[in-house]
VOPAGU-2260 file (C-alpha; in pm, 1 decimal, decimal comma):
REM VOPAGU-2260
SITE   aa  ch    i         X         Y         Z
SITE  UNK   A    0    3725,0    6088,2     136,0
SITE  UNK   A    1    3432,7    6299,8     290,6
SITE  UNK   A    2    3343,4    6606,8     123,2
SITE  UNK   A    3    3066,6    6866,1     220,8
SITE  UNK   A    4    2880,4    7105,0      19,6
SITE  UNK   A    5    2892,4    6830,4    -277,0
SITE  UNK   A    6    2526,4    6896,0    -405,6
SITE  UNK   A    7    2631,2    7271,0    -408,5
SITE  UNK   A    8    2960,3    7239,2    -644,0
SITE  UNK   A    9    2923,8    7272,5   -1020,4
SITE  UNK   A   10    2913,4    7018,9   -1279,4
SITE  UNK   A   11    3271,6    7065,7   -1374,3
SITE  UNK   A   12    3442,5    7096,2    -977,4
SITE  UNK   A   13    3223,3    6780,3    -905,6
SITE  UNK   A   14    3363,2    6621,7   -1193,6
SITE  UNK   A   15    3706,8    6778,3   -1057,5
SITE  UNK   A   16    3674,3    6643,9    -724,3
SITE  UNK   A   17    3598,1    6302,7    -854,2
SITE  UNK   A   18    3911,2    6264,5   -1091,6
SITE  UNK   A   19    4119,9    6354,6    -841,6
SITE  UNK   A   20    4024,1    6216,1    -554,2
SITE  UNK   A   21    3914,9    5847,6    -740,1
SITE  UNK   A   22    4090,6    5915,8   -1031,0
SITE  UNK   A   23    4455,7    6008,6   -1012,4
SITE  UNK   A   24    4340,2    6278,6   -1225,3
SITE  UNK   A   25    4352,7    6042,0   -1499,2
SITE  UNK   A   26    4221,7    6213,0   -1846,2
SITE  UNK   A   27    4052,7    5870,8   -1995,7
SITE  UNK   A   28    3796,9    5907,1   -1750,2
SITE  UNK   A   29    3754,5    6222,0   -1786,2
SITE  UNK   A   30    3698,8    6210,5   -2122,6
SITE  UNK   A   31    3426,2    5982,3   -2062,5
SITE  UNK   A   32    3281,3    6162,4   -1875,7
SITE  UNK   A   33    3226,9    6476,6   -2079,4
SITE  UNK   A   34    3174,8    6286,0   -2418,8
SITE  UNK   A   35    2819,3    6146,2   -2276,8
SITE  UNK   A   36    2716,6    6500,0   -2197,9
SITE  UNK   A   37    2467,2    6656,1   -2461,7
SITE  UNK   A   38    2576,6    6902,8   -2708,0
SITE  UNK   A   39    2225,4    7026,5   -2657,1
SITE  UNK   A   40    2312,2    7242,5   -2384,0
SITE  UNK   A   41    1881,4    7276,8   -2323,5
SITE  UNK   A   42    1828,6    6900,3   -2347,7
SITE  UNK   A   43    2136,5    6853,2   -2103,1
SITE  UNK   A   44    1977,0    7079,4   -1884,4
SITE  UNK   A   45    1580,0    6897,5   -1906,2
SITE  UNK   A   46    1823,8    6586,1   -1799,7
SITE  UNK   A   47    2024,2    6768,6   -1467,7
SITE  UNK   A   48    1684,6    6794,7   -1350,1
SITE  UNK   A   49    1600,4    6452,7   -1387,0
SITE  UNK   A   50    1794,9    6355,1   -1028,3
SITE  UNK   A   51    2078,4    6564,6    -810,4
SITE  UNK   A   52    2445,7    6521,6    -825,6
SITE  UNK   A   53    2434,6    6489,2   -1173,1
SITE  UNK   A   54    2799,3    6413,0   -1373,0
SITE  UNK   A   55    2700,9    6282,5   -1688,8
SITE  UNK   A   56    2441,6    6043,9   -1875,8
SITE  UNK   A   57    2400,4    5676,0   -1865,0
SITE  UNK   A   58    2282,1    5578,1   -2247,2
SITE  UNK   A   59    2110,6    5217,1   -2325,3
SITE  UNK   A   60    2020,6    5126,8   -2691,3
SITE  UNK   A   61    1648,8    5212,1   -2719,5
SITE  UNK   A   62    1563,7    4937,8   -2981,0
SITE  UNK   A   63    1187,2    4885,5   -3207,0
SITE  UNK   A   64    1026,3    4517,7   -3146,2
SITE  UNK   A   65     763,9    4552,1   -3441,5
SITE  UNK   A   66     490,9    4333,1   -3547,0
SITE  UNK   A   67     292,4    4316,9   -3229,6
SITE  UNK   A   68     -42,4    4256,0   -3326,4
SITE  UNK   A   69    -230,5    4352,9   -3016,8
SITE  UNK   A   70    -638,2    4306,7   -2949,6
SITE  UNK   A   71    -594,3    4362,1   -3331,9
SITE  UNK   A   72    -401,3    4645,0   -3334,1
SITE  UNK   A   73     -97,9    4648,3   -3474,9
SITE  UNK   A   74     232,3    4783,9   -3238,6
SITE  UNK   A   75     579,8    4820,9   -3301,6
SITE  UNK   A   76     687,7    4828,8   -2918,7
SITE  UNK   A   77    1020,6    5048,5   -2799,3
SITE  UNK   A   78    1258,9    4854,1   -2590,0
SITE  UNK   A   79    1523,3    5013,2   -2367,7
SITE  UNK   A   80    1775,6    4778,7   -2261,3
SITE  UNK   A   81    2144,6    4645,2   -2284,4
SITE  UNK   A   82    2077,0    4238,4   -2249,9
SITE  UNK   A   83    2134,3    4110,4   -2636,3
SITE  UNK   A   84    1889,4    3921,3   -2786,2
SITE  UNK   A   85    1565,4    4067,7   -2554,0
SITE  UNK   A   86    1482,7    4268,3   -2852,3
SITE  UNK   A   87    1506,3    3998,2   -3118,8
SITE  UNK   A   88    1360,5    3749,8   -2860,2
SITE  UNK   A   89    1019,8    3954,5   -2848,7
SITE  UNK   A   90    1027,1    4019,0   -3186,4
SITE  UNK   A   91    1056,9    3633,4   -3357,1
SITE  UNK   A   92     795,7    3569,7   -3071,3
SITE  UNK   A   93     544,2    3875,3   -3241,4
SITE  UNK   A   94     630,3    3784,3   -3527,8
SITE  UNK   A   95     504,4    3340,8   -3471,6
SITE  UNK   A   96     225,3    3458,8   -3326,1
SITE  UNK   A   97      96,1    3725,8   -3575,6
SITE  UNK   A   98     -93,1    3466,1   -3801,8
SITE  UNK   A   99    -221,0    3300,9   -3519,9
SITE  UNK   A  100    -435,0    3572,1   -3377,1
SITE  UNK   A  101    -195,0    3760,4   -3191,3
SITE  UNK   A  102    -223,7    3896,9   -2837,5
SITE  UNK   A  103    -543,0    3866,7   -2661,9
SITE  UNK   A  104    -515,4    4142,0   -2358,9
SITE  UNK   A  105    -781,2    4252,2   -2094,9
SITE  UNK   A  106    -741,5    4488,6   -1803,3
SITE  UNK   A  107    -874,6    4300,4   -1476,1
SITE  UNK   A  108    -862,3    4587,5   -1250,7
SITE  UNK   A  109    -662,3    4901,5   -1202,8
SITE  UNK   A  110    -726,8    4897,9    -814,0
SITE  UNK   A  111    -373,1    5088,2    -604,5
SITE  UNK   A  112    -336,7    5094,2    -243,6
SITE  UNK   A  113    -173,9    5264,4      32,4
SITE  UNK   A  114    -179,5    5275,8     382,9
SITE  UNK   A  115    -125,6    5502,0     707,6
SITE  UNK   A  116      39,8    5299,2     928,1
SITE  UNK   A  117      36,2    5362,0    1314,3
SITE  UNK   A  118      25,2    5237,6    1670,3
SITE  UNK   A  119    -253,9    5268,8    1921,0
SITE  UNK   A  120    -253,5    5174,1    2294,3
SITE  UNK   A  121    -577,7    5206,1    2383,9
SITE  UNK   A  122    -921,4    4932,7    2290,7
SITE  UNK   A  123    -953,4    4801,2    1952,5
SITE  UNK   A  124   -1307,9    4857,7    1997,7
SITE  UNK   A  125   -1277,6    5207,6    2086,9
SITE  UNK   A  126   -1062,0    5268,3    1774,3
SITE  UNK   A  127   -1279,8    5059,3    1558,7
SITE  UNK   A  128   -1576,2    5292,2    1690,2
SITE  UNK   A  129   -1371,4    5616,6    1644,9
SITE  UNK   A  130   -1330,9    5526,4    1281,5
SITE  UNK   A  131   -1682,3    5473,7    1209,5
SITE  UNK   A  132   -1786,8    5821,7    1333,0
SITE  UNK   A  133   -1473,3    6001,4    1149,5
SITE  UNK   A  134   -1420,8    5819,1     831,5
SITE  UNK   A  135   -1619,5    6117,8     620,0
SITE  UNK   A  136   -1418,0    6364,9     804,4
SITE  UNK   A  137   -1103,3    6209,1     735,7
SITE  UNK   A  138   -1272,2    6179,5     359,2
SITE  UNK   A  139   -1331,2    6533,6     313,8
SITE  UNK   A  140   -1005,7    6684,4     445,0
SITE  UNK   A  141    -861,7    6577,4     129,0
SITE  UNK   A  142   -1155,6    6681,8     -97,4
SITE  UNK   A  143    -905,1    6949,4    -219,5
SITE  UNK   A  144    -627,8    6754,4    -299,4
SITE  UNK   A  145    -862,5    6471,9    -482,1
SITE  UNK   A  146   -1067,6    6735,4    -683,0
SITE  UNK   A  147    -855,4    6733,5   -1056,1
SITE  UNK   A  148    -804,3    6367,6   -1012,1
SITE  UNK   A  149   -1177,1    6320,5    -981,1
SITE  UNK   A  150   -1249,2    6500,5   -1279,3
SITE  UNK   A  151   -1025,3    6256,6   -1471,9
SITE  UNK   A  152   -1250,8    5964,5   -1299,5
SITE  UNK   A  153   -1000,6    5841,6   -1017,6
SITE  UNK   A  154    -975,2    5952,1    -623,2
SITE  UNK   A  155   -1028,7    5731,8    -324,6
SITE  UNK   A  156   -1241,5    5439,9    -390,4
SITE  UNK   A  157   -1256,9    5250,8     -36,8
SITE  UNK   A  158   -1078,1    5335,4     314,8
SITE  UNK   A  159   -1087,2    5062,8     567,4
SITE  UNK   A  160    -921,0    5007,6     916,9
SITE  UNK   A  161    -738,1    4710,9     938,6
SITE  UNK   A  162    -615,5    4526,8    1287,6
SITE  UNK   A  163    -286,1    4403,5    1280,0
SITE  UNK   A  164    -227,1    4297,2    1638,9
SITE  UNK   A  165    -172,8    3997,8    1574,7
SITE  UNK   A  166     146,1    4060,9    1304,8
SITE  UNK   A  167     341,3    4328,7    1523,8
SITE  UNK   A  168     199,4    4476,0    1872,9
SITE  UNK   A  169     -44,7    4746,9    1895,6
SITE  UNK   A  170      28,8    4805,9    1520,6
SITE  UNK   A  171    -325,9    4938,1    1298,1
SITE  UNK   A  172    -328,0    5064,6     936,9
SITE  UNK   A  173    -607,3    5220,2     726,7
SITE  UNK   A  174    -582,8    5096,2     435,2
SITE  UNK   A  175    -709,1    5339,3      92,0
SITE  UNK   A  176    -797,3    5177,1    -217,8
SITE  UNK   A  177    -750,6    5439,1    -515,1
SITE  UNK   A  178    -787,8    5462,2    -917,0
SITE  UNK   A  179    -546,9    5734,5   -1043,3
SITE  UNK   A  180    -654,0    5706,0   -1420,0
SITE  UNK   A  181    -371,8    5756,4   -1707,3
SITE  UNK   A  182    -143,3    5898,8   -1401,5
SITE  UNK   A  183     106,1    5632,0   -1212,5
SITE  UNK   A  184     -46,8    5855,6    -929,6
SITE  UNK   A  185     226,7    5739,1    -653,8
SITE  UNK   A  186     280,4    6134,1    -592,9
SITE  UNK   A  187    -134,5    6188,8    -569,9
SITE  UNK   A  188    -164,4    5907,1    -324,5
SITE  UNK   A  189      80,9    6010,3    -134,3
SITE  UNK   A  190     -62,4    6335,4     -64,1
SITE  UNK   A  191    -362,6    6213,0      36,5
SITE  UNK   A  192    -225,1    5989,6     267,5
SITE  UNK   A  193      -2,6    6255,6     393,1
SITE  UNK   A  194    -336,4    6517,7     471,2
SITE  UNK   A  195    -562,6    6213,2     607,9
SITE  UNK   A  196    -264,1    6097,7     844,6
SITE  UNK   A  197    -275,9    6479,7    1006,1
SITE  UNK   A  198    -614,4    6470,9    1031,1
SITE  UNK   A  199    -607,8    6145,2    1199,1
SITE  UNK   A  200    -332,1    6249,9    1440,1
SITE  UNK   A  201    -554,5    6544,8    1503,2
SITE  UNK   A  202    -879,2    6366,8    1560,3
SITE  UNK   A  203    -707,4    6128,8    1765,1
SITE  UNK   A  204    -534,7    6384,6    2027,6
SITE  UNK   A  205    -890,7    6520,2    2105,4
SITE  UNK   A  206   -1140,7    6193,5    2148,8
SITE  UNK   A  207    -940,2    5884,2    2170,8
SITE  UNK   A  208    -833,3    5801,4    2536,0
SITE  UNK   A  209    -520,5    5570,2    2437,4
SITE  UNK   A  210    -255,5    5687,9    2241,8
SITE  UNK   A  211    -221,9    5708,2    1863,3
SITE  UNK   A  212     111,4    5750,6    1710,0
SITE  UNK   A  213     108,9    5758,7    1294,1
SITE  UNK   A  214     456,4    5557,3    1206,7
SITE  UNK   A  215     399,4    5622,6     809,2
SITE  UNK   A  216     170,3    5737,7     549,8
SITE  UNK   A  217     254,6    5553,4     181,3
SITE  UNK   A  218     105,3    5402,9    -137,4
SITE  UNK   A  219     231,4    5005,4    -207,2
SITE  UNK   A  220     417,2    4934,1    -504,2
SITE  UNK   A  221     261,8    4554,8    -397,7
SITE  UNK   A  222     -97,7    4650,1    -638,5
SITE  UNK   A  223    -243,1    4288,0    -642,8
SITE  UNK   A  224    -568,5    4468,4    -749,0
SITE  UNK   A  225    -435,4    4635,9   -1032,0
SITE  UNK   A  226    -455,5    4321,1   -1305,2
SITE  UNK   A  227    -383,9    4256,3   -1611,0
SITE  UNK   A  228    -423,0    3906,9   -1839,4
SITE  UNK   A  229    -240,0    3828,8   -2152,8
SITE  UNK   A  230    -295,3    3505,0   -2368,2
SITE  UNK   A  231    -200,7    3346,6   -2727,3
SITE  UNK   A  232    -299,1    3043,8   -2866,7
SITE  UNK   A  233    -355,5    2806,6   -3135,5
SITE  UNK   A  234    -395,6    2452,7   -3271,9
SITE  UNK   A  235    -164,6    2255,4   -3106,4
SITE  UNK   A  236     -72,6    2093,1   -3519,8
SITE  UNK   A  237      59,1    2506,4   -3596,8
SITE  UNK   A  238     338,4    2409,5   -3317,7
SITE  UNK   A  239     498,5    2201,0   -3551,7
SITE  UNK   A  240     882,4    2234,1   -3597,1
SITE  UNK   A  241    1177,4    2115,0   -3715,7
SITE  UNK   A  242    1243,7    1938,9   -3440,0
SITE  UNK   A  243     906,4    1809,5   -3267,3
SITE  UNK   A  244     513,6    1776,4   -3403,8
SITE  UNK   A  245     287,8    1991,1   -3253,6
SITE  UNK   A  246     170,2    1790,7   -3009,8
SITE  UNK   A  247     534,1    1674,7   -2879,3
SITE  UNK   A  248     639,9    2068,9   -2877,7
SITE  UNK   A  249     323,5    2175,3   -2697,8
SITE  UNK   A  250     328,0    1882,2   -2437,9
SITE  UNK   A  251     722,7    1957,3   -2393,9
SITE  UNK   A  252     646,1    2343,1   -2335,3
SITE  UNK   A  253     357,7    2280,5   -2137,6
SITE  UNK   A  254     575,9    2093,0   -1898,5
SITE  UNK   A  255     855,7    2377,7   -1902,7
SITE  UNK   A  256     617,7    2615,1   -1750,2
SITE  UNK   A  257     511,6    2341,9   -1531,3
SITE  UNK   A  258     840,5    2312,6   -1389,7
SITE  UNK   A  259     834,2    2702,3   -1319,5
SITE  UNK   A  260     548,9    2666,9   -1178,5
SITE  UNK   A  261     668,3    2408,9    -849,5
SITE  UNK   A  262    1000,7    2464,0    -817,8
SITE  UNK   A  263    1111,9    2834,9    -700,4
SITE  UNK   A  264    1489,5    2829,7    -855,7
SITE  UNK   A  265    1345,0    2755,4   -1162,1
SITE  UNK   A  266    1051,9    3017,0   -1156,7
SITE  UNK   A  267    1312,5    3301,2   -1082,0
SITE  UNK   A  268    1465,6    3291,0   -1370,0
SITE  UNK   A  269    1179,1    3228,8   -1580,4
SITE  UNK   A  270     976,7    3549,5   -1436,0
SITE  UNK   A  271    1369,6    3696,3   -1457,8
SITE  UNK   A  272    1292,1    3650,2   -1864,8
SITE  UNK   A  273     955,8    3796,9   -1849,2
SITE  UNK   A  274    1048,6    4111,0   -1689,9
SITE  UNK   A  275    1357,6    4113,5   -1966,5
SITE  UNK   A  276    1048,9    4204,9   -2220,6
SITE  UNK   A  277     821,3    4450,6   -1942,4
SITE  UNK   A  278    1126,1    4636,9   -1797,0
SITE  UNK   A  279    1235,5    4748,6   -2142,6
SITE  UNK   A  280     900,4    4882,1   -2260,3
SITE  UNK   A  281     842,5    5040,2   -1939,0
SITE  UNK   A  282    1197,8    5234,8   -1914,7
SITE  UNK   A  283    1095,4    5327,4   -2287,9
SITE  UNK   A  284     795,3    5476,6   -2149,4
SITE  UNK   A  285     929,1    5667,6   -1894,7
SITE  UNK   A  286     764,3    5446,6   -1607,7
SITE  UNK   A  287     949,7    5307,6   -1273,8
SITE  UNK   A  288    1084,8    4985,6   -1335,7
SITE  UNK   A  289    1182,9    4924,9   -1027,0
SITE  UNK   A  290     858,0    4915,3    -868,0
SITE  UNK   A  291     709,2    4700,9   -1182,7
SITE  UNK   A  292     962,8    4465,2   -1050,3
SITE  UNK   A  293     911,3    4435,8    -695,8
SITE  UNK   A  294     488,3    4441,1    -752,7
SITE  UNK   A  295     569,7    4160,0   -1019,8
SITE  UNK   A  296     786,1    3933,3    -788,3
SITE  UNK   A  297     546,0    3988,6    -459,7
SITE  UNK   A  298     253,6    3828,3    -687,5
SITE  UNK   A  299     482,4    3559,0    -798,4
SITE  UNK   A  300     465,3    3471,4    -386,7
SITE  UNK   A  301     176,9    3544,5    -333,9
SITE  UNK   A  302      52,5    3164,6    -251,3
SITE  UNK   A  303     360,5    3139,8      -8,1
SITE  UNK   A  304     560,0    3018,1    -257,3
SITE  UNK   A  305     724,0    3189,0    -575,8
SITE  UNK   A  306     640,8    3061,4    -880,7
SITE  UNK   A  307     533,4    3120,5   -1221,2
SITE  UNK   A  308     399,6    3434,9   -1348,8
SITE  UNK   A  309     286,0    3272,0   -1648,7
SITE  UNK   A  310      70,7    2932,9   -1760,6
SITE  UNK   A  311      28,5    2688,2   -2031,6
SITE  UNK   A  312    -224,9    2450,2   -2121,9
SITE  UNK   A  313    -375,6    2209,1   -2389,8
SITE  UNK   A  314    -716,0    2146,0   -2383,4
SITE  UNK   A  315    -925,8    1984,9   -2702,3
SITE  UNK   A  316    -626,0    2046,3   -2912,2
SITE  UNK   A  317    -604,3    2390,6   -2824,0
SITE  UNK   A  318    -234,2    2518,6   -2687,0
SITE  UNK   A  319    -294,0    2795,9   -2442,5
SITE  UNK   A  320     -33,6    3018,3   -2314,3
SITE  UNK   A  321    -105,9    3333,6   -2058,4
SITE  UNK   A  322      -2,6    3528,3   -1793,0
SITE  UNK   A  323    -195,6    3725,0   -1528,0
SITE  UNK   A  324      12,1    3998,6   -1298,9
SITE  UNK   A  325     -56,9    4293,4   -1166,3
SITE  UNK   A  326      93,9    4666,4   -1355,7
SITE  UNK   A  327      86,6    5003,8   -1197,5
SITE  UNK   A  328     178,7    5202,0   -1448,1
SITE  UNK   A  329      62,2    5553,4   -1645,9
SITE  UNK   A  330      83,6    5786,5   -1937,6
SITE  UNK   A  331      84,7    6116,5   -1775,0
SITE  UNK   A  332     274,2    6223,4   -1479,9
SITE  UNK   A  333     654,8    6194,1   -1366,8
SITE  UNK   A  334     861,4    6255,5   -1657,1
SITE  UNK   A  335     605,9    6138,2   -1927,2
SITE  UNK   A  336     576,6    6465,5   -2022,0
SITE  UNK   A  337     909,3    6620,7   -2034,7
SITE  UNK   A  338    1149,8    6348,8   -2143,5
SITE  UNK   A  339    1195,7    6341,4   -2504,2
SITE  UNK   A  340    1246,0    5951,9   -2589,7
SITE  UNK   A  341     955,6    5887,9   -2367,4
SITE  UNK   A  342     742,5    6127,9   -2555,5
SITE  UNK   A  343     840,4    5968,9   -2862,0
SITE  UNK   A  344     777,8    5605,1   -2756,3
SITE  UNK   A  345     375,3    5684,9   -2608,6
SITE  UNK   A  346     320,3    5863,2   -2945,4
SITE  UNK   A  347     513,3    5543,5   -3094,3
SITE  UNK   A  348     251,4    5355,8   -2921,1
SITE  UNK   A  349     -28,2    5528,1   -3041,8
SITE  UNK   A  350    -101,3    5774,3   -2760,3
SITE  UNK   A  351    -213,0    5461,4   -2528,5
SITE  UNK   A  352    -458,8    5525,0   -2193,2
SITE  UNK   A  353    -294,8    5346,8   -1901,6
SITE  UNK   A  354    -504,1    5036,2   -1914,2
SITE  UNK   A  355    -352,5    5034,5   -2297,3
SITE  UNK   A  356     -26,6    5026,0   -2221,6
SITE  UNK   A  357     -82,0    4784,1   -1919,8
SITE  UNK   A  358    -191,7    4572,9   -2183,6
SITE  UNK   A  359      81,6    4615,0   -2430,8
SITE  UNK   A  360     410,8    4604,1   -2111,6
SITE  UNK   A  361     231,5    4277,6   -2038,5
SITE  UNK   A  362     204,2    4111,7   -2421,8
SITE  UNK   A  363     623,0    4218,3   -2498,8
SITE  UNK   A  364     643,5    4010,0   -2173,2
SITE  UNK   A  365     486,5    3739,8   -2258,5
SITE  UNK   A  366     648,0    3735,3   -2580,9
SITE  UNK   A  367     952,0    3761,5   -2402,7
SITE  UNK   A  368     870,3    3417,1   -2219,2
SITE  UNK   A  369     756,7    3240,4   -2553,3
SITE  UNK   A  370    1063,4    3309,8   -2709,1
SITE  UNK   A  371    1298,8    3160,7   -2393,5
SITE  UNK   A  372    1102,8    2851,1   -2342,3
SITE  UNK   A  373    1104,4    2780,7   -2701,1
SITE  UNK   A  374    1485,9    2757,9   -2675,2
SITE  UNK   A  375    1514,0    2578,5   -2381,8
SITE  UNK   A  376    1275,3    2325,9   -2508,0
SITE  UNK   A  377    1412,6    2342,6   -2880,1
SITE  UNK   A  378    1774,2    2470,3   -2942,7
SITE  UNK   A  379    1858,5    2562,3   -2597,4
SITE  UNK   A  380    1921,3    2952,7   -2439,4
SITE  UNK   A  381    2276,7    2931,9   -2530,6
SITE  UNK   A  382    2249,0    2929,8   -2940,5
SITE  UNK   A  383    2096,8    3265,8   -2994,2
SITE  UNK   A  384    2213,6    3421,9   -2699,5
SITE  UNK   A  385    2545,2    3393,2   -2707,8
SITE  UNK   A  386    2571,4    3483,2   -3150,8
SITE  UNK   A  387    2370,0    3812,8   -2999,6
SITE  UNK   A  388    2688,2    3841,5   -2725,2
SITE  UNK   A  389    2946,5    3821,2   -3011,6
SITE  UNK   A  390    2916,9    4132,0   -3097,2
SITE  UNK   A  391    2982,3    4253,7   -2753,2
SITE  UNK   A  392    3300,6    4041,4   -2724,5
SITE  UNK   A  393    3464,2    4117,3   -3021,8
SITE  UNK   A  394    3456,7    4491,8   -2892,4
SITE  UNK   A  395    3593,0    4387,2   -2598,1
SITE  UNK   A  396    3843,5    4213,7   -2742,0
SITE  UNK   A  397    3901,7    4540,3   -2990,2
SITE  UNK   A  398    3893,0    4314,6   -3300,4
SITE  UNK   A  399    3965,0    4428,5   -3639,3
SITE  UNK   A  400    3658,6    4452,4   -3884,5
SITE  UNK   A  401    3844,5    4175,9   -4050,8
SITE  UNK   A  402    3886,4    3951,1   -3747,0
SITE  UNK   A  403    3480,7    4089,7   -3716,2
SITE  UNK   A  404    3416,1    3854,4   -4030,8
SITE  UNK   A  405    3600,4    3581,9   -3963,9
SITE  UNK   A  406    3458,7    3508,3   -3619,8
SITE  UNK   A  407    3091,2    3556,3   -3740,0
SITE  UNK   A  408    3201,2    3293,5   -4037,0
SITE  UNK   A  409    3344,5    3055,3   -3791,7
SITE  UNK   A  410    3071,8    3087,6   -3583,8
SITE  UNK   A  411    2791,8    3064,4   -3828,5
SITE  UNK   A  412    2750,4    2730,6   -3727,1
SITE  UNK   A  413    2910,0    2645,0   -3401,2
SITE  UNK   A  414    2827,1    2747,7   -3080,8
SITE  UNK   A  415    3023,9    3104,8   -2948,8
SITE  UNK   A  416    3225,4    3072,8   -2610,9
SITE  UNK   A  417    3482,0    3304,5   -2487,9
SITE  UNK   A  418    3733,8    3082,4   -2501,4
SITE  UNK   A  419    3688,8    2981,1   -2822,8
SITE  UNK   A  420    3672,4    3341,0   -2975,1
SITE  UNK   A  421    4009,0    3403,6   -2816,4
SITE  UNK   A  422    4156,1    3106,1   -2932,7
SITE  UNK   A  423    4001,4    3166,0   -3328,3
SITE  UNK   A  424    4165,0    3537,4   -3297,0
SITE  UNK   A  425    4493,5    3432,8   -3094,5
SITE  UNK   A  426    4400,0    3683,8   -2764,4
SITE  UNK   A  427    4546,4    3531,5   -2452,4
């Protein structure tokens, strides 16, 4: 059913609206509704701000991974997320590797990029020459705009002009290469993409003779510049388990990641794992997840094909295991600041610069990976998983703490399905 003026209503008619037109007017939903407000009425506010339309809150368990020894710092890492076992994955993972040296991390390059895109009708040649002669105009009408992030030791870096006739007709972008310093900086780039575009435009209208039409001014989420490189390793003989010698469990493993690295339905799910590890810390931190993801998946493809994010090797007895992808993240900006929980977790994390917590997003994601490929190659995914998920299916199945114990007796040592918790607790 359409409604207009939605935005303008007030938390309870919106809520109103929704019950009854979706609803039935049914009081269950209302009640959950209301009981995820704040009783905070202040902190409830800080959150309406957060995004429009807003109804209630959407919680996930913020969780602590500790023991993440880190360039030889020591971290206990918050996690925000509602897949069971990530949390305990990354944190037997910190845990193996803390005698062995821990996490070695290095920032590559913190390099960002965005782009005015736009058609032109007229020469290349004349448009290449026009860009020569205004490149320090277009540079200094957004002096203003870069002067505070200069200070802090980022602004533009590099503009270029870039042809791309031969992609899509008459279609040109000039391309700005920026370093924002602790700040994400999406909202600084953007500016000074927005400012250069009019100034382009303007130039443009008085000494170009073919036309120039600007179709977009953005920053790119896709930051292949903006690098960072996580490794562990030891012997190959402290691999030893249960199950395999060292050099059968690191020649096994090394294989795994092998296979993730050739064959695409494969590598999705293993970079699926690794972002299991980075999209919790970086919720926790109050940084967009959603482009982590889509910067981390264009650099799995970047070759043409997807594959691996991470890599393992032996070489003169030495199991290596690493992964190199790009992170645009920061520690001031957005709502870094203002949220709470995200306060909490930088301080948590030592007050970290941005190439810090580059570093530590990408270690909890390599744990992450550890952790899954030992169980594939070991156990297998389904063992630990699935006694994490019994939790979550005895509450769905609204068992009694007694029928609680007897299903986590019963499956102490047997694998958990669905079917077989029903059957043990006589649901239908």
């Amino acid at each position: 059913m359409q409604i207009d003026g939605f935005s303008k209503l007030s938390k309870k008619a919106k809520i109103d609206w929704l019950l009854q037109t979706y609803f039935n007017n049914d009081n269950t939903a209302r009640q959950i509704l209301w009981q995820y407000w704040h009783n905070d009425k202040a902190l409830q506010k800080l959150h309406d701000g957060f995004i429009e339309n807003t109804i209630t809150n959407y919680y996930l368990p913020y969780a602590i991974a500790p023991n993440f020894l880190i360039n030889g710092k020591m971290y206990a890492i918050p996690m925000a997320i509602e897949e069971s076992s990530v949390v305990a994955a990354a944190s037997k993972a910190a845990k193996f590797w803390l005698d062995k040296g821990g996490f070695n991390a290095e920032v590559i390059n913190t390099v960002k990029t965005g782009h005015i895109h736009f058609v032109y009708t007229g020469k290349t040649t004349d448009l290449i020459q026009f860009f020569r002669q205004n490149r320090t105009k277009i540079l200094d009408s957004v002096a203003g705009i870069q002067n505070n992030m200069q200070k802090r030791g980022g602004g533009i870096k590099d503009l270029n002009l870039i042809d791309k006739t031969t992609a899509m007709s008459d279609y040109y972008q000039i391309e700005f290469q920026f370093e924002t310093a602790d700040a994400m900086g999406a909202n600084f780039i953007n500016s000074v993409l927005e400012e250069a575009a009019d100034t382009l435009q303007t130039l443009a209208q008085k000494e170009l003779s073919g036309d120039l039409q600007v179709l977009m001014r953005i920053l790119s989420n896709y930051t292949p510049d903006c690098l960072v490189r996580v490794s562990v390793s030891c012997p190959v003989s402290k691999l030893k388990s249960d199950e395999l010698s060292g050099e059968n469990y690191a020649l096994k493993f090394v294989k795994a990641v092998n296979v993730a690295e050739v064959e695409p339905y494969r590598a999705v799910t293993h970079n699926k794992g690794i972002m299991n590890g980075i999209d919790a810390v970086v919720i926790a931190t109050g940084n967009d997840f959603r482009a982590v993801e889509a910067n981390a998946h264009a650099y799995a493809g970047k070759s043409g094909q997807y594959t691996s994010l991470s890599h393992a090797e032996i070489k003169d007895e030495i199991f290596r295991f690493w992964i190199e992808m790009p992170l645009a993240i920061g520690t001031i900006g957005g709502i870094t600041a203002i949220h709470p929980l995200t306060r909490f977790s930088l301080q948590l994390l030592q007050n970290p610069t941005a190439k810090d917590l580059m570093q530590i997003i990408a270690s909890v994601g390599l744990a992450q990976n550890f952790a899954a490929v030992n169980s594939l190659i070991t156990s297998g995914i389904q063992k630990g998983h699935m006694k994490m998920h019994l939790n979550n299916l005895l509450t769905f199945l609204q068992a009694s703490p007694e029928e609680r114990q007897r299903a986590e007796l019963y499956f102490a040592d047997k694998k958990v399905s669905f079917k077989a918790l029903k059957d043990l607790l006589g649901r239908r």
